[in-house]
N, CA, C and O of each residue as an XYZ file, in Angstrom:
492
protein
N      21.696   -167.199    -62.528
C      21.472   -166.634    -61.215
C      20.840   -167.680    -60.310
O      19.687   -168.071    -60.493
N      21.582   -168.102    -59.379
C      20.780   -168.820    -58.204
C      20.671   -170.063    -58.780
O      19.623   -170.706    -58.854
N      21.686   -170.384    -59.165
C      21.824   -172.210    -60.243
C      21.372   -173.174    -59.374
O      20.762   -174.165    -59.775
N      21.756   -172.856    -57.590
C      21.513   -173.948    -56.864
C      20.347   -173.961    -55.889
O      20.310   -174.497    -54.781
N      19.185   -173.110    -56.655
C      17.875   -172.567    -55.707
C      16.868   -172.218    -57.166
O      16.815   -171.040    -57.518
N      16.201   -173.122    -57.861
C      15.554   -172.933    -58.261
C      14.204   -172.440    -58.048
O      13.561   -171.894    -58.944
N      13.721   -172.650    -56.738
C      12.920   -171.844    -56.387
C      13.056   -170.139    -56.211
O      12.139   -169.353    -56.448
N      14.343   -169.791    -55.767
C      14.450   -168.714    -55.864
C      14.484   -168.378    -57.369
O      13.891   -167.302    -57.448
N      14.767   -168.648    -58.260
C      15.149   -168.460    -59.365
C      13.414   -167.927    -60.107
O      12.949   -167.036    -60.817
N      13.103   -168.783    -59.591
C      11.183   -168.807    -60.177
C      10.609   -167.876    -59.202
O       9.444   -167.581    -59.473
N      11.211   -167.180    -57.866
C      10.389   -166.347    -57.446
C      10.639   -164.887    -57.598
O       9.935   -164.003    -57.109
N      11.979   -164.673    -58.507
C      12.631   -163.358    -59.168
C      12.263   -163.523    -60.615
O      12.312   -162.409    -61.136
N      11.955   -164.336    -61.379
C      10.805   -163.871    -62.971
C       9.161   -163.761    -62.274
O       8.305   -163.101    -62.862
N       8.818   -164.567    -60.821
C       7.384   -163.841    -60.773
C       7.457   -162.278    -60.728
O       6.694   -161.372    -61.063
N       8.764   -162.356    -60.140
C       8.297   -160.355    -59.413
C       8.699   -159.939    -60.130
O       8.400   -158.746    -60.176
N       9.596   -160.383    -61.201
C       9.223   -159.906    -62.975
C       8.190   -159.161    -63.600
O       8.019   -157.981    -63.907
N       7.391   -160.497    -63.716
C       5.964   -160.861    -64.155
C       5.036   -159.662    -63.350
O       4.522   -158.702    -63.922
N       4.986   -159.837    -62.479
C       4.240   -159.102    -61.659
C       4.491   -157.447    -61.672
O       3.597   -156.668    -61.342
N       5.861   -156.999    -62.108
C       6.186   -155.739    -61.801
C       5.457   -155.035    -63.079
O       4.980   -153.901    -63.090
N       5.485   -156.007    -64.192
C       5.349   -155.399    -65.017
C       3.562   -155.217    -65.165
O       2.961   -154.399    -65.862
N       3.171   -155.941    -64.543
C       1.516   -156.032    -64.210
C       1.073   -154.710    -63.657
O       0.401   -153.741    -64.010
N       1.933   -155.227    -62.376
C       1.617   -153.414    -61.688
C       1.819   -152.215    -61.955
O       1.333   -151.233    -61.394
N       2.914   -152.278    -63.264
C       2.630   -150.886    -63.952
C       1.453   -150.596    -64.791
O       1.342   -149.476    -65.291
N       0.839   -151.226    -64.927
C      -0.040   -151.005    -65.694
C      -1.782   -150.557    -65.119
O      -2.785   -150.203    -65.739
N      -1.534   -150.755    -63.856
C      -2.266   -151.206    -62.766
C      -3.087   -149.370    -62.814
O      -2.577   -148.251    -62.765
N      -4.281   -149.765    -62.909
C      -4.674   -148.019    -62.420
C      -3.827   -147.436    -61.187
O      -3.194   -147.916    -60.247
N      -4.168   -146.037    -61.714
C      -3.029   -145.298    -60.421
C      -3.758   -145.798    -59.247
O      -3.209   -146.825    -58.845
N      -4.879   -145.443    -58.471
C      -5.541   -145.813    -57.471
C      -5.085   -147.256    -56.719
O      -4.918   -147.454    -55.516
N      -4.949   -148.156    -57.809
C      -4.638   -149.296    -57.140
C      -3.343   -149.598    -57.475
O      -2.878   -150.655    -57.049
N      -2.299   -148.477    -58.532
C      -0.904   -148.878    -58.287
C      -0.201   -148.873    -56.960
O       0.477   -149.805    -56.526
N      -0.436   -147.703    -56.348
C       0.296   -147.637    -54.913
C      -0.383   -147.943    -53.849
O      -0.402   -147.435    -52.728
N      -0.967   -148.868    -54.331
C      -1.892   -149.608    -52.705
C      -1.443   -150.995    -52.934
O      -0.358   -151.410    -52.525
N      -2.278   -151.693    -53.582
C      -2.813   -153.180    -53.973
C      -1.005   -153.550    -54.555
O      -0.256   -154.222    -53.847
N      -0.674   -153.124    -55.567
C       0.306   -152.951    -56.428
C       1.630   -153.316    -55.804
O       2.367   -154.300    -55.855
N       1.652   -152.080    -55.161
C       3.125   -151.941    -54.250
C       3.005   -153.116    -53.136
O       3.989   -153.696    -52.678
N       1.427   -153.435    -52.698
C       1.408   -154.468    -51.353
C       2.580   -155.247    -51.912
O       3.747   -155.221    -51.519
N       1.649   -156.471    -53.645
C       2.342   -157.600    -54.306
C       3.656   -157.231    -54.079
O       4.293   -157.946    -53.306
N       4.156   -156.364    -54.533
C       5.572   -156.345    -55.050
C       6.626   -156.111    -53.744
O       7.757   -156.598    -53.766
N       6.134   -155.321    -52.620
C       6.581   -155.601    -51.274
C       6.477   -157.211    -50.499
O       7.266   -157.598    -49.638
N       5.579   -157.823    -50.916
C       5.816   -159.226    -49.947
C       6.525   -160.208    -50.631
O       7.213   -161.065    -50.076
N       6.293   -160.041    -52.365
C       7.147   -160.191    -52.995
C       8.532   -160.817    -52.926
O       8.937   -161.965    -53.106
N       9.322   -159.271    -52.491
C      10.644   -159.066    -52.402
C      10.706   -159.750    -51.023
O      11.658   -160.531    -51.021
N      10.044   -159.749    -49.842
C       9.860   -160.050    -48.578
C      10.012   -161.931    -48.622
O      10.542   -162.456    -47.643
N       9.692   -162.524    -49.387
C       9.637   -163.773    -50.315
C      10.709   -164.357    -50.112
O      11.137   -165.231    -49.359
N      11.320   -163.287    -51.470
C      12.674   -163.746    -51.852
C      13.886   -163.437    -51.149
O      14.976   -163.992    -51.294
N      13.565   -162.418    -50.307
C      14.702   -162.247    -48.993
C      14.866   -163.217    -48.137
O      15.974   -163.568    -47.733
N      13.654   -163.791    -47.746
C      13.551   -164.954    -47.093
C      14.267   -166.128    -47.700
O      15.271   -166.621    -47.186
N      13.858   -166.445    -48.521
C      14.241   -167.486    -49.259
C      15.893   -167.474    -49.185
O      16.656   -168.352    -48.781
N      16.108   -166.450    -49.602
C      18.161   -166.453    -50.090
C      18.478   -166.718    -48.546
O      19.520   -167.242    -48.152
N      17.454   -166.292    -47.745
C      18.151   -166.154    -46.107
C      18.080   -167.858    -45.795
O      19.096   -168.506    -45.546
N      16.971   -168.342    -45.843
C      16.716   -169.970    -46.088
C      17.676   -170.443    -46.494
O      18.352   -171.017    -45.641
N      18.023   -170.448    -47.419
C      19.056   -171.246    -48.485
C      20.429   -170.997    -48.305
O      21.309   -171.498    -49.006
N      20.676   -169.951    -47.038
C      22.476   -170.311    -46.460
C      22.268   -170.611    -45.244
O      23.286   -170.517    -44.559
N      21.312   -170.950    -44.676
C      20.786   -171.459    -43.224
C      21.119   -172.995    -43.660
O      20.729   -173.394    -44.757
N      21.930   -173.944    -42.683
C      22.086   -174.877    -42.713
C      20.790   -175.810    -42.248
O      20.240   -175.567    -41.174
N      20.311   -176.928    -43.134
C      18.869   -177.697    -43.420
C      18.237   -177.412    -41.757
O      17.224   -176.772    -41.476
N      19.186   -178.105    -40.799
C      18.087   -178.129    -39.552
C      17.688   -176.157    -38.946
O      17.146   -175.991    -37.853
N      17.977   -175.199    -39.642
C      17.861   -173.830    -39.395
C      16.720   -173.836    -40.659
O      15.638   -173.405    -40.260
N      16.721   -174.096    -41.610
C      15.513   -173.508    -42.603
C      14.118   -173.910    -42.491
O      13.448   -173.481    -43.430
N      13.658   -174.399    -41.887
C      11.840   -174.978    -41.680
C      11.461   -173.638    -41.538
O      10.958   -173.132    -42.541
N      11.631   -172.609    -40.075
C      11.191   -171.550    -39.668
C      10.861   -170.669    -40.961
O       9.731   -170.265    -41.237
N      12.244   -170.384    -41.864
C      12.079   -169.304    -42.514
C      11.127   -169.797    -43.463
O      10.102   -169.123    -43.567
N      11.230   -170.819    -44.178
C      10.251   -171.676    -45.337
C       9.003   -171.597    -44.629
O       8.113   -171.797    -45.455
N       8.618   -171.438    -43.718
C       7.407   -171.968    -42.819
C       6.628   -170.204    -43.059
O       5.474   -169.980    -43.422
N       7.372   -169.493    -42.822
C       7.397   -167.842    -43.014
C       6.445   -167.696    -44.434
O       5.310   -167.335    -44.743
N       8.094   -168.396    -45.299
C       7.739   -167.723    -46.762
C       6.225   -168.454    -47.082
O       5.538   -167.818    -47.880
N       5.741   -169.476    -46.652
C       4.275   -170.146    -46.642
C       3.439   -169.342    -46.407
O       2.596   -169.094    -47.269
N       3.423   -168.723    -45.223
C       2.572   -168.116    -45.144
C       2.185   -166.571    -46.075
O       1.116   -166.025    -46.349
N       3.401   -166.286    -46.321
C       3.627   -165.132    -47.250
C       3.010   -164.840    -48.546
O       2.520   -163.796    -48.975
N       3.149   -166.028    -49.085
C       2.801   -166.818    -49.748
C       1.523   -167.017    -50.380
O       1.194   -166.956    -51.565
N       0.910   -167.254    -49.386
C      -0.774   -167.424    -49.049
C      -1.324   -165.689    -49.050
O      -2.219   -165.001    -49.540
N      -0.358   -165.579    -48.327
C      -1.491   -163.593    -48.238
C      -0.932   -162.598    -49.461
O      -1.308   -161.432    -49.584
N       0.167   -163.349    -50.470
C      -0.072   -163.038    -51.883
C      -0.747   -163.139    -52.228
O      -1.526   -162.217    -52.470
N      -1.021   -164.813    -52.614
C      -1.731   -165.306    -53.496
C      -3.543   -164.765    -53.048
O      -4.342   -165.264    -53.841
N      -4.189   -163.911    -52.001
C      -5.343   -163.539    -51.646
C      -5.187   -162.173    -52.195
O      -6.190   -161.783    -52.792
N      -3.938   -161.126    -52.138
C      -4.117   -160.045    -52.988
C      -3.929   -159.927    -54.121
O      -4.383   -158.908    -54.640
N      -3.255   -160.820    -54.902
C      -3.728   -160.780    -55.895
C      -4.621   -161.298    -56.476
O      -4.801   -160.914    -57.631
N      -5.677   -162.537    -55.831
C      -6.994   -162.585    -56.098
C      -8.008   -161.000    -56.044
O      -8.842   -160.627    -56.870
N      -7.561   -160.311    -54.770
C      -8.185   -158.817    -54.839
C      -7.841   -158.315    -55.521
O      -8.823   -157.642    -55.834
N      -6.526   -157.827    -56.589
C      -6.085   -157.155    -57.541
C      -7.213   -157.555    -58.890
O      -7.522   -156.739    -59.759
N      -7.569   -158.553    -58.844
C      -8.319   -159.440    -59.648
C     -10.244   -158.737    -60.203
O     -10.944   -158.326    -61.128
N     -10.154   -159.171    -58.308
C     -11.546   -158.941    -58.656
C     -12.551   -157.485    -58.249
O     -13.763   -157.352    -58.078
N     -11.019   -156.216    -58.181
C     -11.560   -155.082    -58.279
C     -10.881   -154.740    -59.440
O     -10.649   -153.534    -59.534
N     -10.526   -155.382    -60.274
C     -10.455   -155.511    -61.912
C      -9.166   -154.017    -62.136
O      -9.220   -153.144    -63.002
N      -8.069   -154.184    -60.979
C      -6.716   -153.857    -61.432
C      -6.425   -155.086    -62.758
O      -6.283   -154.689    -63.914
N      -6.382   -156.124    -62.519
C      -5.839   -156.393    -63.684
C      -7.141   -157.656    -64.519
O      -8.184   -158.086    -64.026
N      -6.653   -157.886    -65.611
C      -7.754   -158.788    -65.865
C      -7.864   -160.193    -65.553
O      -8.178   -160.598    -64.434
N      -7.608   -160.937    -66.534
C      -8.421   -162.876    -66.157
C      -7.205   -163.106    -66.811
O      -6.678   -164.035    -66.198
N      -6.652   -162.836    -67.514
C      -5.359   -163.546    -68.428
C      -4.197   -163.272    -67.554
O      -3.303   -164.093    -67.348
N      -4.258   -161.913    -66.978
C      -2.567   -161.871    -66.554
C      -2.788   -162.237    -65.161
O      -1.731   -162.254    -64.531
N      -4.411   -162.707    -64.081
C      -4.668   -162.923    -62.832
C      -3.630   -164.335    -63.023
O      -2.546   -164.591    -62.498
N      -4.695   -165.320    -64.276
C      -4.527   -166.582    -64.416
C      -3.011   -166.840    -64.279
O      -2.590   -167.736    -63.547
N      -2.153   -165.991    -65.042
C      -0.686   -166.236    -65.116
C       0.196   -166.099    -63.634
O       1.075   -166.758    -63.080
N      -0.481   -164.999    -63.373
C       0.295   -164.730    -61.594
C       0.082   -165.732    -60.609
O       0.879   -166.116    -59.753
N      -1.676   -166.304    -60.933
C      -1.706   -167.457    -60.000
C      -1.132   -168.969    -60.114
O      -0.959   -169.830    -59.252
N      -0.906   -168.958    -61.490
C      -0.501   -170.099    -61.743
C       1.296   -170.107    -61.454
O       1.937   -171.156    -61.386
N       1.784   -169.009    -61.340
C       2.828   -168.654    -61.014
C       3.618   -168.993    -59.232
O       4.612   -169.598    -58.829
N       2.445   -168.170    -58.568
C       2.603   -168.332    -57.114
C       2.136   -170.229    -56.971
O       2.787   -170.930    -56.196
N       1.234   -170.704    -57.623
C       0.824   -172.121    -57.017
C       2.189   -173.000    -57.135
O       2.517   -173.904    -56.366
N       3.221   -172.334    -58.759
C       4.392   -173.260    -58.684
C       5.179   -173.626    -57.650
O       5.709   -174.660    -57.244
N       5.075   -171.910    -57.178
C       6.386   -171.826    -55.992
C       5.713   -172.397    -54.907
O       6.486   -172.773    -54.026
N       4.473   -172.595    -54.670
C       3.932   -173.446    -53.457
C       4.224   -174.491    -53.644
O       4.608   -175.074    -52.631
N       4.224   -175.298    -54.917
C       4.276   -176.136    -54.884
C       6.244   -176.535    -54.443
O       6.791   -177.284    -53.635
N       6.652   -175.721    -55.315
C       8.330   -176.300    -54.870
C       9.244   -175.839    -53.852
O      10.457   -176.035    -53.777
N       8.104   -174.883    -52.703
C       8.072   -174.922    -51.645
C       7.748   -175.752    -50.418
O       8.469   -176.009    -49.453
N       6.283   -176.175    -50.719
C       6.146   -177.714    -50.995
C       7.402   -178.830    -50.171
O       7.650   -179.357    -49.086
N       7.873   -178.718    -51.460
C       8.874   -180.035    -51.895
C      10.151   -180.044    -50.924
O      10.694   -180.980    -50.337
N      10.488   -178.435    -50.969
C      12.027   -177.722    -50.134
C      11.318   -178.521    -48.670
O      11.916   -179.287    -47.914
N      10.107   -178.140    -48.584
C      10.265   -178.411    -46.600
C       9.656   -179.458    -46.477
O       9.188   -179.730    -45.372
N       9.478   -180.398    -47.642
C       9.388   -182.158    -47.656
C      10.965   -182.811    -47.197
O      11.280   -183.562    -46.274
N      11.775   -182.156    -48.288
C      13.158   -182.958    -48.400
C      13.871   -182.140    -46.741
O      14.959   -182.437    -46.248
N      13.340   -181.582    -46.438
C      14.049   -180.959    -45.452
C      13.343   -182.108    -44.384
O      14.325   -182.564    -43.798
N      12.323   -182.686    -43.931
C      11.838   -183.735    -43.306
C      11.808   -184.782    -43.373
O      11.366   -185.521    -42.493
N      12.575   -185.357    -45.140
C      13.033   -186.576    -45.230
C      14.467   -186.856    -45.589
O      14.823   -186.646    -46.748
N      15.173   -187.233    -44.853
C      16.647   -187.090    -44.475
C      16.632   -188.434    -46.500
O      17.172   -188.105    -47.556
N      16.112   -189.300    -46.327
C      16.453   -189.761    -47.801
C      16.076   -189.470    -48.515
O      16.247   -190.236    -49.464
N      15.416   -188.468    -48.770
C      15.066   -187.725    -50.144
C      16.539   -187.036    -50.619
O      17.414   -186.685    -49.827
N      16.617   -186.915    -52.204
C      18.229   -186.308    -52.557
C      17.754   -184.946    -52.751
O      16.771   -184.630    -53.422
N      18.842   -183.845    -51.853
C      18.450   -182.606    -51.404
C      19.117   -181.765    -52.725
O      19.129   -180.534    -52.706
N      19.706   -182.579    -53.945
C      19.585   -181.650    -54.863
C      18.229   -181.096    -55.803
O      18.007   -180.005    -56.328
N      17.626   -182.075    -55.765
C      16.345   -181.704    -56.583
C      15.713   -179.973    -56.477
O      15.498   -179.115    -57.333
N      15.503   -180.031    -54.347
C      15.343   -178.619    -54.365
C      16.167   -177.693    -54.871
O      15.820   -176.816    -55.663
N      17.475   -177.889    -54.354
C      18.349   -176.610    -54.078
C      19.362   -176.851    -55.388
O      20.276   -176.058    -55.616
């Protein structure tokens, strides 16, 4: 799935990862905190697929989006954290999860600003 968007590829096993977190999630904070993750989530990866048939000088905006998106994940699920929906093992995994895709988000709107960088690496 998505052979030529590995980032997308890594941001459909987080919301994997994550879905299966949030079931587990007390009720109280399943349909609040829970549903937020898994709504900006999907909001993410819509972006992203939308990014990735946008021809290079059209994708900064949407990548620029999913950044920020990104960021106000990675703060609720620090709150999922530390009103102890979930614990320290599966926080550690989600965050280390979202920092990847920053990071090879990162990289997408590097090569998108350096015309000699080889634009397969991202995509």
């Amino acid at each position: 799935m998505y052979q030529d968007a590995p980032i997308i590829h890594k941001t459909y096993k987080f919301y994997i990862l994550l879905y299966c977190c949030t079931n587990i999630f007390p009720k109280k904070d399943r349909f609040t905190l829970g549903q937020k993750c898994e709504n900006i989530t999907l909001e993410i990866l819509e972006i992203m697929i939308l990014a990735n048939s946008k021809s290079d000088s059209q994708k900064t905006p949407f990548l620029k989006d999913v950044d920020i998106k990104l960021k106000v994940l990675q703060t609720i699920v620090r709150i999922c954290h530390d009103v102890q929906a979930i614990d320290q093992k599966k926080y550690l995994i989600l965050q280390e999860s979202i920092q990847e895709i920053g990071r090879m988000l990162g990289g997408w709107l590097k090569s998108l600003q350096d015309p000699k960088k080889p634009k397969d690496l991202i995509h």
